[in-house]
N, C-alpha and C positions, 0 to 999 in steps of 0.2 A: 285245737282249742276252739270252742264254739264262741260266737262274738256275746258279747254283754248286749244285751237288748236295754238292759236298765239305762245305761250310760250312752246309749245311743238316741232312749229318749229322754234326759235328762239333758242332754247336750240341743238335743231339739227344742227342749221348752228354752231353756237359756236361750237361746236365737230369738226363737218367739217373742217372747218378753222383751228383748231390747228394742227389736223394731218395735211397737207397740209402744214401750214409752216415749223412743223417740220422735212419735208420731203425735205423743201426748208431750211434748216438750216442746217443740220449733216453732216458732209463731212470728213471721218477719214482720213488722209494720211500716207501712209507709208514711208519714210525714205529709203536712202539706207544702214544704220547704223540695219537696222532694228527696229528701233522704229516706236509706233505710236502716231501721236499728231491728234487731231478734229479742224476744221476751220468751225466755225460759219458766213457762207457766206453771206445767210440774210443779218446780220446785220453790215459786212464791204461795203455794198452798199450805196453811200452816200444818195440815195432817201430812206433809211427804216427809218431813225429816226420818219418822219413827219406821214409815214404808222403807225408807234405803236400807233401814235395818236387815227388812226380810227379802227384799229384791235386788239388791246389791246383787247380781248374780257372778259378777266378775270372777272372785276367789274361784269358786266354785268350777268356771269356766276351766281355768288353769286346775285345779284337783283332778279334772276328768281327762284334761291332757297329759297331765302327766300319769295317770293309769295307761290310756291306752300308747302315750310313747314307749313307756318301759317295758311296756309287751312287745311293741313295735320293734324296738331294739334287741329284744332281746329273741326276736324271731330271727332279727337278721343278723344278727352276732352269731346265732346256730349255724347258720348257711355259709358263715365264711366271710359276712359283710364287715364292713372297718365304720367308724363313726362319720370318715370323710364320705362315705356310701350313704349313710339313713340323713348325713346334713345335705348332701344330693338332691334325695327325696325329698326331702322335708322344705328346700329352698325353692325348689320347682314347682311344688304344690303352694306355697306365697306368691313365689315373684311373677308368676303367668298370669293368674287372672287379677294381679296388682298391676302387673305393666298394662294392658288394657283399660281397666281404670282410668289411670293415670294420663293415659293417652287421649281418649274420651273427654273427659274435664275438660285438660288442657283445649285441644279443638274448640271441645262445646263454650268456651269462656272466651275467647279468642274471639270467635264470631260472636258471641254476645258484644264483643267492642265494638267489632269494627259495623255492629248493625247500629251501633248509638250509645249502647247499657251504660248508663256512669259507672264508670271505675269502681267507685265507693260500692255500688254492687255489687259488680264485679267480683269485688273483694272479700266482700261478704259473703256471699255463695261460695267462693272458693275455702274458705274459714270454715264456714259452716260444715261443707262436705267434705272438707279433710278430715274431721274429728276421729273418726275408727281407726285412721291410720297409723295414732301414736300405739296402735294396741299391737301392728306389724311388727315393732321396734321391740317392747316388750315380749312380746308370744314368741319370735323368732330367736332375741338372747336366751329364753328360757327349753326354745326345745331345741337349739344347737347343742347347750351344754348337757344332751340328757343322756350320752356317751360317759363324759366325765363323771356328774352327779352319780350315773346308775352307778360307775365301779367304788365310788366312797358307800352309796347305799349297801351294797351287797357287802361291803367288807362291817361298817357301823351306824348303821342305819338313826340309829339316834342321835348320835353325837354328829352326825353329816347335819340334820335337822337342826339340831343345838347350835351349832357354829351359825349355819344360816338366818339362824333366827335371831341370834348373837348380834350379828351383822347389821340386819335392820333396826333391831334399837341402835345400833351405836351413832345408825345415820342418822337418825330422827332426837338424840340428844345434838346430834352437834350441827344439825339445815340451822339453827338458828343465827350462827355464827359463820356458819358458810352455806348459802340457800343453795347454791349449783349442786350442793354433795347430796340434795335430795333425791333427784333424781338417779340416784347409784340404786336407789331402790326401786326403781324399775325393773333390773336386773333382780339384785338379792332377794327383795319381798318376791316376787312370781316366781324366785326359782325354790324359793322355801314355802309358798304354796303346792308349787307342782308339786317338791315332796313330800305334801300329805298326799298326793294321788298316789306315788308307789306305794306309801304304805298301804292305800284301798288297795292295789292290787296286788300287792304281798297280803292281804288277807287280815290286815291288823285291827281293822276297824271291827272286819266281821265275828273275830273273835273275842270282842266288845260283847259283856251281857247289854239286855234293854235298858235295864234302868242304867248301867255305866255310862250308855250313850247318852241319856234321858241326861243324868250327872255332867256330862261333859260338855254336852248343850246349853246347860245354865251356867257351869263355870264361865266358860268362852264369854257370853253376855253377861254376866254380873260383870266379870273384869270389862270388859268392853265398855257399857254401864258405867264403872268406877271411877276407868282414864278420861269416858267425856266427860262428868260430871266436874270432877276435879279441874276440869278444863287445859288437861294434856292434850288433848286432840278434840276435834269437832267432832259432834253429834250427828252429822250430817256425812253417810257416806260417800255421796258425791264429791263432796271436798276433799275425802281422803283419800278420793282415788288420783289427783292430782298434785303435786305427785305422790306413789301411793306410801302407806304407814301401817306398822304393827296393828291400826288395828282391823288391815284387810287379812291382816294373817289370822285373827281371834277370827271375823268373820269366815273364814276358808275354811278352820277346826269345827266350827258349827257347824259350816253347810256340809262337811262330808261324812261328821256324825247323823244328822237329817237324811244324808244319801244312806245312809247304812242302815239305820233306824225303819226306814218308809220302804224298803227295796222289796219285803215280800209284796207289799201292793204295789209297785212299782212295776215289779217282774209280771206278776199277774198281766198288768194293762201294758205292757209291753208285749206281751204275746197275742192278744189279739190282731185277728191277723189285718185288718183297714187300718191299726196303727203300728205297724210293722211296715205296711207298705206306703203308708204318707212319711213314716218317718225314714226308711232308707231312701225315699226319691229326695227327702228336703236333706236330706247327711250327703247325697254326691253332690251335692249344691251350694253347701250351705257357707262356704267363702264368700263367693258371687255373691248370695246373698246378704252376708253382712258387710260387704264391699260400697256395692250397689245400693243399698235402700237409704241410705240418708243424702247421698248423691240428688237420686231422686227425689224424693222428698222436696229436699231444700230445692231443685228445678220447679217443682211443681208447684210450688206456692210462691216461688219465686214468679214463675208466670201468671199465675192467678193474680197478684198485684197487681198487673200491667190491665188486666181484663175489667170488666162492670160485675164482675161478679160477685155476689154478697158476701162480705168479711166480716164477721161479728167481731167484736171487740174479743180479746184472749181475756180467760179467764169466765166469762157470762155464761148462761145457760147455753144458749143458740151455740159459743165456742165447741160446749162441752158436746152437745148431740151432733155435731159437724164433724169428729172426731173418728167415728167410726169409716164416715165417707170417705175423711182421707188415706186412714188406713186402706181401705179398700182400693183406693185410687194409686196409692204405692205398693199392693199387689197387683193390681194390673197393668203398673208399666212394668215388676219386676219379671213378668214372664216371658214377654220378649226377650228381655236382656239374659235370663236362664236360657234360653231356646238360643242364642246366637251366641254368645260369651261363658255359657255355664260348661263347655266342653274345654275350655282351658284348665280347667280343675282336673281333668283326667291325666293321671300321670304319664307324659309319652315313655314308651319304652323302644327300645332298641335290638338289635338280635340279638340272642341265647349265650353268643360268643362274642360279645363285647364289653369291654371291661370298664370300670366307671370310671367318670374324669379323674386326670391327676389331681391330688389334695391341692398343688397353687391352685389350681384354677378353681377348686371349689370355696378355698379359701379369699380367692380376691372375687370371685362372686360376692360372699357374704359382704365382702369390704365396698362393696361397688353400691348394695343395698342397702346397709345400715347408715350411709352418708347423708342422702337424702332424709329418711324415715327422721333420721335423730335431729335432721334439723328442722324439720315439719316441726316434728314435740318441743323442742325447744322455742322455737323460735314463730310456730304459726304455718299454716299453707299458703303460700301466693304465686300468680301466676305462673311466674317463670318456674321456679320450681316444681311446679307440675312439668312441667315441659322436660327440665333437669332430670325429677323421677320418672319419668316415662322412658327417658333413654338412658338411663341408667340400668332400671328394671330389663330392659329389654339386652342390653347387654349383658347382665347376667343371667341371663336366659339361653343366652348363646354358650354364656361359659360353661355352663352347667349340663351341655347339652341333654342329651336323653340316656335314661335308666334302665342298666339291663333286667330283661325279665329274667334272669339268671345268671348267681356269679359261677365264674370259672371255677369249678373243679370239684363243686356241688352238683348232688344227682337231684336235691332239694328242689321243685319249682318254685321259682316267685310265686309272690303271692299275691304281685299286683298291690302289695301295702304302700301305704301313701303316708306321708306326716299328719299329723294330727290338727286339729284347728278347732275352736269352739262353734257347735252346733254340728260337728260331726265324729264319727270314731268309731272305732268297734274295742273290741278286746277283750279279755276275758274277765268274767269277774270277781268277785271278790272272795277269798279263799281259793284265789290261784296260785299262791305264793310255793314255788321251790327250791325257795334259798338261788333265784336266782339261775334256774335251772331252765333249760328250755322247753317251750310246750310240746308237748307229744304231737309231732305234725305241721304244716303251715296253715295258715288262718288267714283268709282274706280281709282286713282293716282299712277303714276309710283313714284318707290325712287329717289334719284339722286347719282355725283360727284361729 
């Protein structure tokens, strides 16, 4: 099966785009008290509410993941693989270039004390740069179970969808009454996204006429539309992605009718070949990179504080044209850190004749992982806890050791596929559907975010 080039740069622009706003978002101030507080500039502009409509990319994120997992699994389902095999893969393409991370912070924040940094900074830096992390937590519940999901899909593919979708309203009638049970839809809502991505890659979208898409497009946003107005849910998709709400799911139905809709010019400008080759170098990267850039980010303007260097007020003209610079400035520390940490992303394999860890141990990996992560999202990033998730990370690393490039008693070779993550992927596209059937051949796939 030949890789989706669509979905490979669709998954590139979504990376894009987030570094880029988050670039247009972090704004620390200093105080003449000497504190520091963050202004979220973005989103006190009164024209961003109606933007999160269209750049929301999150759902989206999760639709392309779950396209290329269900290929992913179902390549290695062919070969003889077990689900404790692709959650292998799929944890080792997270938890390596996150325990690095994690590691990093930790240090880099540590010495920021013991050089003088008030804490209150400190603190704030490490808050700041944790934010992508609650997405670990999320993206990881949602492509573990893509074992289980795939076998209710292939048996009832709608009523799997039905139930899941079920689900998240139930949560979002009753957070008011019990706020912790929001968070369940971390879980539910991303894994009843993901399965709009199998149906893209069962081919259901494609057999969608234009104007049904065109149709289905306006539906998703009128409803959407209806519930803010009414004032069931915020207007504002940043708000609903914390914790997230049905109407990331409306949002998800749009954006993968929009992927299906745009895909001949899509495909088109995916086959050129300068954006074939910037997009498959930024898809083996592209963790690190959503790891890394707000990390930096938040260093870098953290240090500028400390400097004479000119800070325009957030929000002013001078903020706005400043903007570009620091983007610029968070791709060029991010290429070092590609160049020295972006080869953790590469999934280590093991020889031909080695069989994959035992299910515990993949099993108390994932247990080892989710502890930290889930108390990041609940509860915030601070110090110690970096420290906590770095040797947590790191022991699941161990557990999990390395993945055969071939299982026993398959003549099939690996294919070198990796889990899935957003801003990378391959897979096949749309009107691949065979009932579930495997593709004619192995396909090399990037993991993801």
């Amino acid at each position: 099966m030949e890789r989706d080039l669509v979905i490979d740069l669709v998954r590139f622009f979504c990376l894009a785009l987030v570094v880029v706003a988050h670039c247009m978002m972090v704004s620390p101030v200093l105080h003449p008290d000497g504190t520091v507080t963050t202004e979220n500039t973005l989103t006190e502009q009164n024209w961003f509410q109606p933007v999160t409509w269209i750049f929301m990319v999150m759902p989206l994120f999760f639709v392309t993941g779950g396209t290329t997992g269900l290929q992913s699994w179902r390549r290695l389902k062919f070969r003889g693989g077990t689900g404790f095999d692709f959650a292998q893969a799929r944890l080792l393409r997270l938890v390596r270039p996150a325990a690095a991370l994690l590691a990093a912070m930790f240090l880099g924040l540590w010495a920021a004390l013991l050089l003088g940094v008030d804490p209150q900074v400190v603190q704030l830096m490490a808050t700041g740069a944790g934010m992508p992390l609650w997405f670990l937590a999320a993206y990881l519940a949602a492509q573990l179970n893509i074992p289980l999901l795939a076998r209710f899909h292939d048996r009832a593919p709608w009523l799997t969808l039905g139930i899941l979708a079920a689900l998240v309203v139930a949560v979002d009638c009753l957070r008011g009454a019990l706020p912790l049970l929001a968070y369940a839809n971390l879980v539910f809502l991303w894994c009843t996204v993901q399965q709009l991505g199998f149906l893209v890659a069962d081919g259901v979208f494609a057999r969608v006429s234009r104007s049904g898409l065109v149709g289905l497009i306006l539906a998703a946003n009128l409803l959407l539309g209806l519930l803010a107005g009414l004032g069931l849910y915020s207007g504002n998709m940043l708000v609903n992605l914390n914790p997230p709400n049905l109407c990331l799911l409306l949002l998800g139905v749009s954006q993968a009718a929009v992927l299906e809709l745009f895909r001949p010019g899509l495909d088109w400008v995916s086959r050129l070949g300068w954006v074939r080759g910037v997009v498959a170098v930024a898809g083996r990267r592209s963790m690190t990179v959503y790891l890394w850039h707000l990390p930096l980010l938040v260093a870098m303007t953290g240090i500028l504080l400390l400097t004479d260097f000119p800070k325009p007020a957030a929000g002013t003209a001078a903020w706005w044209w400043a903007r570009p610079l620091v983007l610029l400035g968070v791709v060029a520390l991010l290429l070092p850190v590609l160049a020295f940490f972006g080869r953790l992303e590469e999934r280590p394999t093991a020889s031909v004749h080695t069989r994959g860890r035992p299910p515990a141990a993949v099993v108390t990996a994932a247990v080892v992982v989710f502890i930290p992560v889930a108390d990041a999202a609940l509860n915030g990033l601070a110090l110690g806890l970096l420290g906590g998730g770095a040797a947590c990370f790191m022991l699941a690393a161990l557990l999990l050791g390395r993945v055969p490039e071939r299982l026993p008693g398959v003549n099939d070779a690996a294919s070198g596929e990796q889990a899935s993550l957003p801003g990378t992927g391959a897979g096949g596209g749309s009107g691949a559907s065979n009932g579930g059937a495997l593709p004619a051949g192995p396909s090399s796939a990037n993991v993801e975010p």
